[in-house]
C-alpha positions as CSV (number, residue, x, y, z in Angstrom):
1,X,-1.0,42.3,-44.5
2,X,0.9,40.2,-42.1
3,X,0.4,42.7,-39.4
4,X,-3.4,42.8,-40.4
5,X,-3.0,39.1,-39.0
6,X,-1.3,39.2,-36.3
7,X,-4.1,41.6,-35.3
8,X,-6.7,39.8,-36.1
9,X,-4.7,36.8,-33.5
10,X,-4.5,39.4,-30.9
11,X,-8.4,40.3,-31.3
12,X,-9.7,37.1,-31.2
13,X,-7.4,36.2,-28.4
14,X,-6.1,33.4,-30.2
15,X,-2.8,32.7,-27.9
16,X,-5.2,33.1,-24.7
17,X,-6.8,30.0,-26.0
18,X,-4.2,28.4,-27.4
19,X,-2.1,28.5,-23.9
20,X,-5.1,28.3,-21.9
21,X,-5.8,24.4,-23.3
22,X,-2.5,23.3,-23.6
23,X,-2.4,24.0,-19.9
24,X,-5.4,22.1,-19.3
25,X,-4.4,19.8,-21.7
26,X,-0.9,19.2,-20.0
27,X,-2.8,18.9,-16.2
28,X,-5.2,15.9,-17.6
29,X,-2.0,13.8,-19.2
30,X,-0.4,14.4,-16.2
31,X,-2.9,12.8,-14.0
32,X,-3.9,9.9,-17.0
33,X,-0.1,9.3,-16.4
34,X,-0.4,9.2,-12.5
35,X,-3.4,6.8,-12.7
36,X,-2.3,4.2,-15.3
37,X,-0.1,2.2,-13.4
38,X,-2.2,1.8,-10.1
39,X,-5.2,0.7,-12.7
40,X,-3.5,-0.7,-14.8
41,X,-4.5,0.3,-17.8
42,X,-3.2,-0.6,-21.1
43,X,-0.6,2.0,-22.6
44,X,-3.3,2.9,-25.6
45,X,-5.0,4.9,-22.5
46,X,-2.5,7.9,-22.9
47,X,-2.0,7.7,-26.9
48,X,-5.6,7.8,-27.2
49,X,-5.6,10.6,-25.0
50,X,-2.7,12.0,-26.6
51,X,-4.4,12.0,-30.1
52,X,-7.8,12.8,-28.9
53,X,-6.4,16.8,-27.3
54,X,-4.2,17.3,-30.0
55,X,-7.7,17.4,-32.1
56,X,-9.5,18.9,-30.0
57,X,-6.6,21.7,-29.8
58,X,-7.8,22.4,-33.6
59,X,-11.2,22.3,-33.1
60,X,-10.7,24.8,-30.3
61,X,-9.0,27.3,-32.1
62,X,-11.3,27.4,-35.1
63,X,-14.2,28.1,-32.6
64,X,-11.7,30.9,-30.9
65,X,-11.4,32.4,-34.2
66,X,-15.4,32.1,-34.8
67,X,-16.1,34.0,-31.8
68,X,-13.0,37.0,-31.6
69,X,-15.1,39.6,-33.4
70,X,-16.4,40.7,-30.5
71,X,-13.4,39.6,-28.0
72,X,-15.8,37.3,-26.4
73,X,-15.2,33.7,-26.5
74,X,-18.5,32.2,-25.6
75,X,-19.7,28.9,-26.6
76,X,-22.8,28.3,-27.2
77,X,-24.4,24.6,-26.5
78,X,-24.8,23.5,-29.7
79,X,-20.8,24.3,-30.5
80,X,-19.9,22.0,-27.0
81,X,-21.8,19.1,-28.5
82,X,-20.5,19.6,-32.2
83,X,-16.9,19.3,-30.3
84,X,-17.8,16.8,-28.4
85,X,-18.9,15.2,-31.7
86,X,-15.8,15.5,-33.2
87,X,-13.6,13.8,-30.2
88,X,-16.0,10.8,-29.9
89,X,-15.2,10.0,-34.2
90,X,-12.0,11.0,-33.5
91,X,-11.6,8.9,-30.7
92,X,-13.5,6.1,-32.4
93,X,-11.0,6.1,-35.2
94,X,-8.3,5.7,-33.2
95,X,-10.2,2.6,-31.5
96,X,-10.6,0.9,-34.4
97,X,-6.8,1.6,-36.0
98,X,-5.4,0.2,-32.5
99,X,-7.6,-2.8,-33.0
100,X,-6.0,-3.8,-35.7
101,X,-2.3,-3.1,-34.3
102,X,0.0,-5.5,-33.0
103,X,0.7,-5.5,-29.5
104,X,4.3,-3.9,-29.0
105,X,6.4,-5.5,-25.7
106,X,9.3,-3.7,-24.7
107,X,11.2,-0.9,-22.2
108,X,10.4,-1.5,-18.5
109,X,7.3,-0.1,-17.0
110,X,6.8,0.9,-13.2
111,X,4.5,-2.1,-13.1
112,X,7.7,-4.3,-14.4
113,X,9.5,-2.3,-11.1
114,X,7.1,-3.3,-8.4
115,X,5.2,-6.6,-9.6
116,X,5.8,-9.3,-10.8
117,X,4.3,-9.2,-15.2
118,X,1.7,-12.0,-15.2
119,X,-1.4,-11.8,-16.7
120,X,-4.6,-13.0,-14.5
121,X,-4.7,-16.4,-13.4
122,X,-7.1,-19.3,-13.2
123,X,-6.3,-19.6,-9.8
124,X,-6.7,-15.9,-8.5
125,X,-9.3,-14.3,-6.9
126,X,-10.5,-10.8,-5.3
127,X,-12.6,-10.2,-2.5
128,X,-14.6,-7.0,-3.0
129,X,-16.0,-5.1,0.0
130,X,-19.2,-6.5,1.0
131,X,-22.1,-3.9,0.5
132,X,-23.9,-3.3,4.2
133,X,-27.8,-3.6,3.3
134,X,-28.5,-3.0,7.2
135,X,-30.6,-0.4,8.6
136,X,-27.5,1.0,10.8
137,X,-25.0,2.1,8.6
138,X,-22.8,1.7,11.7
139,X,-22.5,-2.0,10.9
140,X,-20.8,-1.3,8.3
141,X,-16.9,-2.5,10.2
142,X,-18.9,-6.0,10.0
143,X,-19.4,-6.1,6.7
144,X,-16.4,-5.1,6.1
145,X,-15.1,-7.4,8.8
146,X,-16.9,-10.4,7.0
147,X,-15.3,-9.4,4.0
148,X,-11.8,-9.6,5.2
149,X,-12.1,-12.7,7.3
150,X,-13.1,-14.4,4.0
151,X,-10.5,-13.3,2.4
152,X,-7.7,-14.5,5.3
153,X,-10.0,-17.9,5.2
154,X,-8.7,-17.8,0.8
155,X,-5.7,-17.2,0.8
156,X,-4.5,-20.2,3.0
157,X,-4.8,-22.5,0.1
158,X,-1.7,-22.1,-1.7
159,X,-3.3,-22.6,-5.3
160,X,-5.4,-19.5,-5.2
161,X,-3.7,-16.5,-5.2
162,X,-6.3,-13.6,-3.2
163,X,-5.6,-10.1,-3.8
164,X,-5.1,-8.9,-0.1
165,X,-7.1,-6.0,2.1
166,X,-5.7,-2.6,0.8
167,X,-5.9,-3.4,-3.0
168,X,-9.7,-5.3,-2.9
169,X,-10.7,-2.7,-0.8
170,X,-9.7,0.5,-3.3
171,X,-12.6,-0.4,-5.1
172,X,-15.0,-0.3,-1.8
173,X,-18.2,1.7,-3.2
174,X,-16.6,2.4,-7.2
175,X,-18.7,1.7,-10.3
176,X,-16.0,0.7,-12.2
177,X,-17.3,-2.8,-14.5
178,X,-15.9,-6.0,-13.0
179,X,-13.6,-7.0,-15.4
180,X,-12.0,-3.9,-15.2
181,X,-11.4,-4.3,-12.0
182,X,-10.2,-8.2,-12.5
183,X,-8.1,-6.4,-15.4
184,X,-6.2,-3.4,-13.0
185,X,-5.9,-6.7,-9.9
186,X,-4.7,-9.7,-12.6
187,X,-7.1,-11.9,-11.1
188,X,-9.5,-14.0,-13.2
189,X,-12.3,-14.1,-10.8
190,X,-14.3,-11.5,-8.5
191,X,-16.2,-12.7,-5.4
192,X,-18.6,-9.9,-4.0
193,X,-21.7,-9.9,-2.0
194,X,-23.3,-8.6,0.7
195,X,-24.3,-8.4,4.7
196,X,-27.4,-7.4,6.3
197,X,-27.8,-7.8,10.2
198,X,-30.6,-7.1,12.0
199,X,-30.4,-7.9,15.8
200,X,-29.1,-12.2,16.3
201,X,-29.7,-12.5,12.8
202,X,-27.5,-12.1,9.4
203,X,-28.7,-12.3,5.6
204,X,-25.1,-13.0,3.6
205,X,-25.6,-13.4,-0.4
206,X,-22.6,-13.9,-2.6
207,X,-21.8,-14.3,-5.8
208,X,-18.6,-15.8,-7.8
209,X,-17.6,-14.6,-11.3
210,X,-15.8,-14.8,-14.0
211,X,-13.4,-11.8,-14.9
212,X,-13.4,-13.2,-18.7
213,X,-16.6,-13.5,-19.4
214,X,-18.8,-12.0,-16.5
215,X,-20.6,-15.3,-15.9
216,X,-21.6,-16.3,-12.1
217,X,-19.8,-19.5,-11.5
218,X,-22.0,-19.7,-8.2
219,X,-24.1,-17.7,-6.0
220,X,-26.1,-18.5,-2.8
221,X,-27.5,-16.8,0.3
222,X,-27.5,-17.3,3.5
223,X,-29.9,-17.0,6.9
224,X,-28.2,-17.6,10.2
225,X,-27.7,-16.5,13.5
226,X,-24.9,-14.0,14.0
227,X,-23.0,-16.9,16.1
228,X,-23.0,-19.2,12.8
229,X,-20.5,-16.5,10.8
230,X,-17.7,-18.5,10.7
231,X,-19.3,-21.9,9.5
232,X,-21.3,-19.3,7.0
233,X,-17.8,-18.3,5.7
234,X,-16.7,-22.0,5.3
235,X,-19.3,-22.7,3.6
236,X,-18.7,-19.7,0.8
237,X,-14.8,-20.9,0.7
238,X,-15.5,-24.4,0.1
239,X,-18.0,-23.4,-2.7
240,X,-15.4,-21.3,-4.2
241,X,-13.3,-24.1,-4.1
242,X,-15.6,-26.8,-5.9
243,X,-16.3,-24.0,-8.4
244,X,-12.7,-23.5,-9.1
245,X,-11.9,-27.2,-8.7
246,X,-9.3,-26.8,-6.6
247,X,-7.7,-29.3,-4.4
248,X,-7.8,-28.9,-0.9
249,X,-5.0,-32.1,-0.3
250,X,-4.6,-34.3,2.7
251,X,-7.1,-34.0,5.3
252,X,-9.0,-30.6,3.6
253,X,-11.8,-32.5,2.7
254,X,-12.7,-33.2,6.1
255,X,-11.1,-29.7,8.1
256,X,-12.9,-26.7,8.0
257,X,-11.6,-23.7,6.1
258,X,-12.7,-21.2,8.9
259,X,-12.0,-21.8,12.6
260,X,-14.8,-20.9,14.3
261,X,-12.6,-18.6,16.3
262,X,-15.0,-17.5,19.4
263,X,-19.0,-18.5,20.2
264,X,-19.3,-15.0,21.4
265,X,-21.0,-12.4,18.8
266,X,-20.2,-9.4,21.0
267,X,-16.7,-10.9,21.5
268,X,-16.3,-11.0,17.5
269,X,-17.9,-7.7,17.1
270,X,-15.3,-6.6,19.8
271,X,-12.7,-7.6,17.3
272,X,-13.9,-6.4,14.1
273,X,-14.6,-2.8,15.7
274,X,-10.7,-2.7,16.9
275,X,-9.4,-4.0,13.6
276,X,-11.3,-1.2,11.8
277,X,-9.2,1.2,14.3
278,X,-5.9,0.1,13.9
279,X,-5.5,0.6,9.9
280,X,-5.3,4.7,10.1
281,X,-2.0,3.8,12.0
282,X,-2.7,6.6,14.2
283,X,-1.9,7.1,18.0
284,X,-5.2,7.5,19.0
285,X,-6.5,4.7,16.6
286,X,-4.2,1.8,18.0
287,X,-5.2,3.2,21.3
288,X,-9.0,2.5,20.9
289,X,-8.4,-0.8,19.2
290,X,-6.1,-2.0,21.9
291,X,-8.9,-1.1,24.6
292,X,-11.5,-2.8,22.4
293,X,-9.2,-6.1,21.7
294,X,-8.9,-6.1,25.4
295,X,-12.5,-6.1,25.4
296,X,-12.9,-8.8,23.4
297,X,-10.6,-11.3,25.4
298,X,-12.4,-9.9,28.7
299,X,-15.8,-11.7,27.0
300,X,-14.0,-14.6,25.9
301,X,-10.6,-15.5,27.4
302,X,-9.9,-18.5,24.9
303,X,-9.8,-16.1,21.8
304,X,-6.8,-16.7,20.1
305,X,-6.9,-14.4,17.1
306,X,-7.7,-11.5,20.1
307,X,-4.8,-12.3,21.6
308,X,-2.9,-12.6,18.4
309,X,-4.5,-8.8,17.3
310,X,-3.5,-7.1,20.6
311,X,-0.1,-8.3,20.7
312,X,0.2,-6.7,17.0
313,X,-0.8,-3.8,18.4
314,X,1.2,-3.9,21.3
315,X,4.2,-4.4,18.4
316,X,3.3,-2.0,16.5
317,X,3.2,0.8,19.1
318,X,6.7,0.1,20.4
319,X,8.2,0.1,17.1
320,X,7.4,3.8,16.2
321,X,7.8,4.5,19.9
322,X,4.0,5.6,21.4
323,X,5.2,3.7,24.6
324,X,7.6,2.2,26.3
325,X,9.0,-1.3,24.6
326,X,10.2,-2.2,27.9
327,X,6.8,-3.6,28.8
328,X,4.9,-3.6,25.4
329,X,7.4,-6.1,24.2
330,X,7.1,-8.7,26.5
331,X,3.3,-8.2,26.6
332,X,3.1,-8.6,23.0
333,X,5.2,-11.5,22.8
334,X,3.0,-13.8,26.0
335,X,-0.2,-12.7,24.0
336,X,1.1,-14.0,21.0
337,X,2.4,-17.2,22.8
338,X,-1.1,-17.3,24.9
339,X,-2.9,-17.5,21.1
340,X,-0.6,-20.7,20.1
341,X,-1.3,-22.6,23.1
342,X,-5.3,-22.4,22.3
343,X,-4.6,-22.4,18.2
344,X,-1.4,-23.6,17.0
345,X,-2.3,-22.6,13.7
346,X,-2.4,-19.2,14.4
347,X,-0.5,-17.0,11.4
348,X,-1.0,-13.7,13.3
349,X,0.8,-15.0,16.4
350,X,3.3,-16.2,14.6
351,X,3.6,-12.7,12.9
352,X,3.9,-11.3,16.0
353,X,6.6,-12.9,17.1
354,X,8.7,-13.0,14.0
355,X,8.3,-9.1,14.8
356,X,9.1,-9.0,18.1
357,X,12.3,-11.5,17.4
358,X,13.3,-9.2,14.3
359,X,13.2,-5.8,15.4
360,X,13.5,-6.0,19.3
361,X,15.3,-9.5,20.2
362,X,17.5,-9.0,16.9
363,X,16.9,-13.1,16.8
364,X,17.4,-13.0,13.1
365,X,16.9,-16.9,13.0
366,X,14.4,-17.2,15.3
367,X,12.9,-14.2,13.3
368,X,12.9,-16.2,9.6
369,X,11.1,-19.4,11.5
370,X,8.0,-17.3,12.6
371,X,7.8,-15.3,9.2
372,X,8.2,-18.7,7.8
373,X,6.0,-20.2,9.6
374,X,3.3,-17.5,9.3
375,X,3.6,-17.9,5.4
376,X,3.1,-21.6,5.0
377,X,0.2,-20.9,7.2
378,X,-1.3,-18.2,5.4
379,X,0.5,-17.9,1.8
380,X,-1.4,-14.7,0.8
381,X,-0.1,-12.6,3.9
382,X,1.6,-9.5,2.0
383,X,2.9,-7.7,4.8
384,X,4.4,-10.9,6.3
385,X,6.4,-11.6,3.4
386,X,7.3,-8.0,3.2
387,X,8.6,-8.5,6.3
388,X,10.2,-11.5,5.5
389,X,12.0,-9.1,2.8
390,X,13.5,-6.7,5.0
391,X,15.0,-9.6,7.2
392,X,16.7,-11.2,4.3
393,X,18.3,-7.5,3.3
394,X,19.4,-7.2,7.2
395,X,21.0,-10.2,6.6
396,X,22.7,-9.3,2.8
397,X,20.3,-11.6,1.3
398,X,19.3,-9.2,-1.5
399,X,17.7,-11.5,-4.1
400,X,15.7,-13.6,-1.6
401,X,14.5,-9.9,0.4
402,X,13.7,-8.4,-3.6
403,X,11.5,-11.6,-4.2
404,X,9.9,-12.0,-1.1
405,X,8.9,-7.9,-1.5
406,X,7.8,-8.5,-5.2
407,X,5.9,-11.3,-3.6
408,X,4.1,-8.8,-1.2
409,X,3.1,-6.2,-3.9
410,X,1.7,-9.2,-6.2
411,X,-1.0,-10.0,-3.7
412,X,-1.3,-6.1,-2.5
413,X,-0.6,-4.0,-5.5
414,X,-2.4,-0.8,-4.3
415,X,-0.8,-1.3,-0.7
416,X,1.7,2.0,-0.8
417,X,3.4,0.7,2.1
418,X,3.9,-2.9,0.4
419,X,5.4,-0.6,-2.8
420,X,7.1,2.0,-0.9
421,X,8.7,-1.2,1.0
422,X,10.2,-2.8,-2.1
423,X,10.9,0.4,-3.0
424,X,13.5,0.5,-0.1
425,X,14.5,-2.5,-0.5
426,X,15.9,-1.8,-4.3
427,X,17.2,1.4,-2.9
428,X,19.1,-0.7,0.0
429,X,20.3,-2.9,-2.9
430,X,22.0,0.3,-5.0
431,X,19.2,-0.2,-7.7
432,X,18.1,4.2,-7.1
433,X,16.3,4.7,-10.3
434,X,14.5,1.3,-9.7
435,X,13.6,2.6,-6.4
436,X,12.5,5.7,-8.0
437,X,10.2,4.5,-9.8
438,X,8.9,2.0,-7.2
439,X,8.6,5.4,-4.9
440,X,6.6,7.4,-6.9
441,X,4.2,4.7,-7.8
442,X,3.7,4.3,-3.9
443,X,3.0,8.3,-4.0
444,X,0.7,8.4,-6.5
445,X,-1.3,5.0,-4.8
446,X,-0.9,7.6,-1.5
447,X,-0.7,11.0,-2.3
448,X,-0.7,12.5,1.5
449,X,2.2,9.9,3.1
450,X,5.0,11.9,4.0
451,X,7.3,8.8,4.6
452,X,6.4,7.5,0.7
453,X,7.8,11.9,0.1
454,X,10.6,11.5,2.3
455,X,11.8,8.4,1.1
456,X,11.8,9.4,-2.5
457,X,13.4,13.0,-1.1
458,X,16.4,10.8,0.2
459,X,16.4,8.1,-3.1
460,X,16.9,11.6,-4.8
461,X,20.0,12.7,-2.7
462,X,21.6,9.8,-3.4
463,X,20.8,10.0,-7.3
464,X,22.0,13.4,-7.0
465,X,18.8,15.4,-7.5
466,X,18.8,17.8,-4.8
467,X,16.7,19.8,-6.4
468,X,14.3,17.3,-6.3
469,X,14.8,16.1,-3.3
470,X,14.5,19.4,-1.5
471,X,10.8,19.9,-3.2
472,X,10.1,16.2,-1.6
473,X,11.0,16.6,1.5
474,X,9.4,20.4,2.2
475,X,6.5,18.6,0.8
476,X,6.9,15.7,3.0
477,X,7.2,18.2,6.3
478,X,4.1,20.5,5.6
479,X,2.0,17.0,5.4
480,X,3.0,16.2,8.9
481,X,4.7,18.7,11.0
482,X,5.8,16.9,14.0
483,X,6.6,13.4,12.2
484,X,10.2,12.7,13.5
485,X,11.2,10.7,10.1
486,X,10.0,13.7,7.6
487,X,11.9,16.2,9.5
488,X,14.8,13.9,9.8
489,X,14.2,13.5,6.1
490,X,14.6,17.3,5.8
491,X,17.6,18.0,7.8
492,X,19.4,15.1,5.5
493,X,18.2,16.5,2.3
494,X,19.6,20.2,3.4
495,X,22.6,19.1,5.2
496,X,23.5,17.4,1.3
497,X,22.0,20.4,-0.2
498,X,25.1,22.2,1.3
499,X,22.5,24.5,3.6
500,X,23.6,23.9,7.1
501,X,21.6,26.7,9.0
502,X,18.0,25.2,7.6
503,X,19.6,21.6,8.4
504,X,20.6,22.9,11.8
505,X,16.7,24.5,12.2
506,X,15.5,21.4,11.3
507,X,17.8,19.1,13.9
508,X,16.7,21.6,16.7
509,X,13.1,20.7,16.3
510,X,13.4,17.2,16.1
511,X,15.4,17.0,19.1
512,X,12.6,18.4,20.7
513,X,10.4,15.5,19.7
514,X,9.3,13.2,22.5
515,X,9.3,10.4,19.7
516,X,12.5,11.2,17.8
517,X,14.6,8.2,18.7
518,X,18.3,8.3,18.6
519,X,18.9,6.0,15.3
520,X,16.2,9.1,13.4
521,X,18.5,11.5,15.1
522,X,21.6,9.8,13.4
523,X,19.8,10.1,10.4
524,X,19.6,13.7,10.8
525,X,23.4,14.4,11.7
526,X,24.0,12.1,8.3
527,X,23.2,14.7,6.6
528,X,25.4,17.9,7.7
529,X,28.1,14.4,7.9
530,X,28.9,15.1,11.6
531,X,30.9,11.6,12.1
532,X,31.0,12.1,15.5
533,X,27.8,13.3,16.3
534,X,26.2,10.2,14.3
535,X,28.5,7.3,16.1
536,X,27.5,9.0,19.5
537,X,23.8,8.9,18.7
538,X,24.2,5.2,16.8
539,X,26.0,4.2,20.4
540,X,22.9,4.9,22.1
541,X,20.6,3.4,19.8
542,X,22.3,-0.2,19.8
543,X,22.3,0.4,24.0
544,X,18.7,1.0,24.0
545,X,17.8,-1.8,21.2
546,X,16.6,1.2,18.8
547,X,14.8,-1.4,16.2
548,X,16.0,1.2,13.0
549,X,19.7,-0.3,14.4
550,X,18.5,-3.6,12.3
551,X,19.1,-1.9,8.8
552,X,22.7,-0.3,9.5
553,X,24.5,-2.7,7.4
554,X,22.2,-1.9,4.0
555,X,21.0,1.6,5.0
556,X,22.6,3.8,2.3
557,X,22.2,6.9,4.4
558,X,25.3,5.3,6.4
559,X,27.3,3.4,3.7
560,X,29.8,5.8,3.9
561,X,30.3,5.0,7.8
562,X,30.9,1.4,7.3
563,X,34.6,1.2,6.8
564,X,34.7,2.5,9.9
565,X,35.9,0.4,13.5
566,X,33.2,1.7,15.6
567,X,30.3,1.0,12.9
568,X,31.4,-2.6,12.4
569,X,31.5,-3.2,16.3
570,X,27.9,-2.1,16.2
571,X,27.2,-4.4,13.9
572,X,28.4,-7.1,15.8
573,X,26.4,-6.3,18.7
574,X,23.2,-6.2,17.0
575,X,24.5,-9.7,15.2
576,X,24.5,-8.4,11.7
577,X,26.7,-9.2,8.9
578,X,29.5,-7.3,8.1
């Protein structure tokens, strides 16, 4: 009898279903698990979820034991939608059982790791991605321009905390309802709207709203000439503001919100087109947005924020060395000096320079002023107080740098770089599993990034996971082949995985990278621990002001150096504690 049954399992190819939806059921819970955090949703998401396939595991084998006469599991229609059935009462009972529970609090979460745990605020605010209603979808970098200028022209008042670029813009285009949205960015209010220009002429409407209960607090349109953007976008902050009731203080009533930065359309358009360049963070891309900033200034030399924009560029491109700091440096630094001088309120400028003095003067207290500075300018700059984090942990001031970081990924959640850079941050500070944590949230915001891989491939070496880490950083590599830091990454990972030959491959074709700058090369030689090789290398990186040299004192890749004479003479050339 029992082996009449076991038959009967084998005919109706029982176990081929059984597996075959646990598999499937496995892959969903996997990526409901990836996407919870970065949408926050509640944690009755997954136990729903949970509850909901372990039902429909039932139903699926009593329809797999229906159909096995024949050995051909085919479902009709009708049988989908009576399963289908059964998961929507299913899932409606579990609806109404959780309504009734008390909320649990409790064990960390990631979102504990890399934000701070409020709720949405009174004072807090998203920007969504202005829809383009013009003919040309080619405008569409103005409206998305208009858009982010709004959003810089928010977040200077320092009682309304604006969810900045990256995160507002995840939603760009998604049906999701607005309050969920409000609910995955803790903001209590959504301002969205949109553009259409047609030749001199722009039609902006926009709308204000409350998360909570999905009421306009205040909507309006505008008509104007494509020179009047800027007092357009004054006019939407100030409404905001009324409609919030904030308070402006001192002189706001009187100042204007947004600078009417240049009188010159094509000039602005200049800018917007360049700024749309720059964020793939791509060689070509900073090329093209350097050419059009350029551009820009050409049409109206008393541009400040063009100035400002070029000289990040300029920054930007001699920090991951496209070309040679030697004369990027300076540039960047009398463009950003040239935008103070015709608007001393400039944050961007100010950004610049707290760059330039951080990474290539190694002016650590010049550096703090301009970070500083650029903050109390505009409070809702994430990267700048990112930035402002990695200084204080150069200079072994790890709860301020923490802080500041949190800071930056409470206006930017869905920023990986803003998560990934906290993540660092906690690793510099010996918190690994914190770091972890903070690491994989920034891979799951950006699955492609091979530094967010190869950053959580070396967290791993230093938990001890080589395992892990060695899956990380091949993963890391075959996303981007000639990347100095992911094959750097990789010769670390085997040189601690105690496989010297693939470390050794992996040295010999970084050396051969134009970009691979001494201080990555160090990093490399860290890893099969040649002492030697790594103080030569870290010799000629302090010589030719290498900016990595600014993280030797809290870079756990060369903790273990640090007792060492030679490593604390470097330290006191770049000026770092020690």
């Amino acid at each position: 009898m029992l082996r009449s049954f076991f038959a009967n399992l084998s005919r109706r190819k029982l176990g081929h279903w059984a597996l075959a939806y646990l598999a499937g059921a496995w892959l969903l819970l996997q990526v409901l698990s990836l996407l919870a955090e970065p949408f926050a949703w509640p944690a009755l998401v997954l136990r729903a979820a949970t509850v909901l396939l372990a039902i429909g595991f039932f139903a699926a084998l009593v329809l797999a034991w229906y159909h096995g006469e024949k050995g051909t599991q085919r479902v009709s229609g009708v049988e989908l939608f009576m399963l289908a059935g059964i998961l929507v009462v299913a899932g409606a009972a579990v609806a109404l059982v959780a309504r009734g529970a008390p909320q649990r609090g409790g064990g960390a979460s990631t979102a504990s790791v890399v934000s701070s745990p409020a709720a949405a605020e009174q004072g807090s605010i998203a920007v969504l991605p202005f829809a383009n209603l013009s003919s040309d979808p080619e405008q569409e970098y103005f409206s998305d321009g208009m858009t982010e200028e709004l959003l810089n022209v928010l977040s200077q008042l320092p009682e309304l905390r604006v969810v900045s670029r990256t995160s507002s813009f995840a939603y760009k285009g998604s049906r999701l309802p607005l309050d969920s949205i409000a609910h995955a960015l803790r903001v209590g209010h959504v301002l969205e709207g949109s553009v259409r220009r047609s030749g001199g002429r722009i039609r902006i409407t926009a709308q204000l709203i409350n998360a909570a209960t999905g009421y306009h607090l205040w909507s309006d349109s505008y008509d104007r000439e494509v020179a009047d953007v800027f007092a357009v976008q004054d006019e939407i902050a100030r409404a905001i503001v009324g409609a919030l009731q904030l308070k402006l203080g001192g002189e706001g009533a009187g100042v204007r919100l947004a600078r009417e930065e240049t009188r010159d359309p094509e000039a602005h358009a200049l800018l917007l087109k360049g700024l749309q360049l720059i964020r793939p963070y791509t060689r070509a891309g900073a090329n093209q947005a350097a050419a059009l900033l350029r551009q820009a200034i050409a049409r109206d030399p008393r541009y400040a924020r063009a100035y400002a924009e070029l000289g990040r560029v300029y920054g930007y491109q001699a920090y991951v060395n496209w070309a040679p700091r030697d004369s990027l440096v300076p540039e960047a630094k009398q463009l950003a000096h040239r935008a103070l001088a015709i608007d001393s309120s400039s944050a961007e400028a100010h950004y610049v320079l707290g760059f330039s003095a951080h990474y290539f003067d190694w002016d650590f207290r010049e550096a703090e002023v301009h970070y500083r500075t650029a903050i109390a300018l505009n409070p809702g700059a994430a990267r700048v107080h990112s930035l402002l984090g990695w200084l204080l942990m150069d200079l072994n001031r790890q709860t301020e740098a923490i802080a500041e970081a949190r800071r930056a990924v409470d206006l930017d959640p869905f920023d990986p770089g803003m998560v990934g850079n906290l993540a660092s941050l906690y690793c510099s500070a010996g918190e690994f599993e914190l770091a972890r944590e903070a690491y994989l949230t920034a891979i799951a915001l950006a699955p492609g990034d091979p530094v967010a891989l190869s950053n959580v491939a070396q967290n791993y070496v230093l938990q001890g996971r080589i395992a892990d880490a060695i899956r990380s950083a091949e993963a890391a590599r075959s996303l981007a082949p000639q990347e100095p830091y992911s094959i750097a990454t990789l010769a670390f990972v085997y040189g601690q995985a105690g496989r010297p030959q693939d470390a050794d491959r992996a040295i010999s074709t970084l050396e051969a990278l134009p970009d691979a700058t001494p201080a990555v090369l160090a990093y490399a030689y860290a890893g099969v621990e040649d002492r030697q090789r790594v103080f030569t290398l870290l010799d000629r990186a302090v010589a030719e002001r290498d900016p990595w040299v600014v993280d030797l004192a809290v870079d756990p890749v060369f903790r273990a150096y640090l007792d060492d004479p030679r490593m604390r003479r470097f330290l006191e050339r770049v000026g770092l504690p020690h």
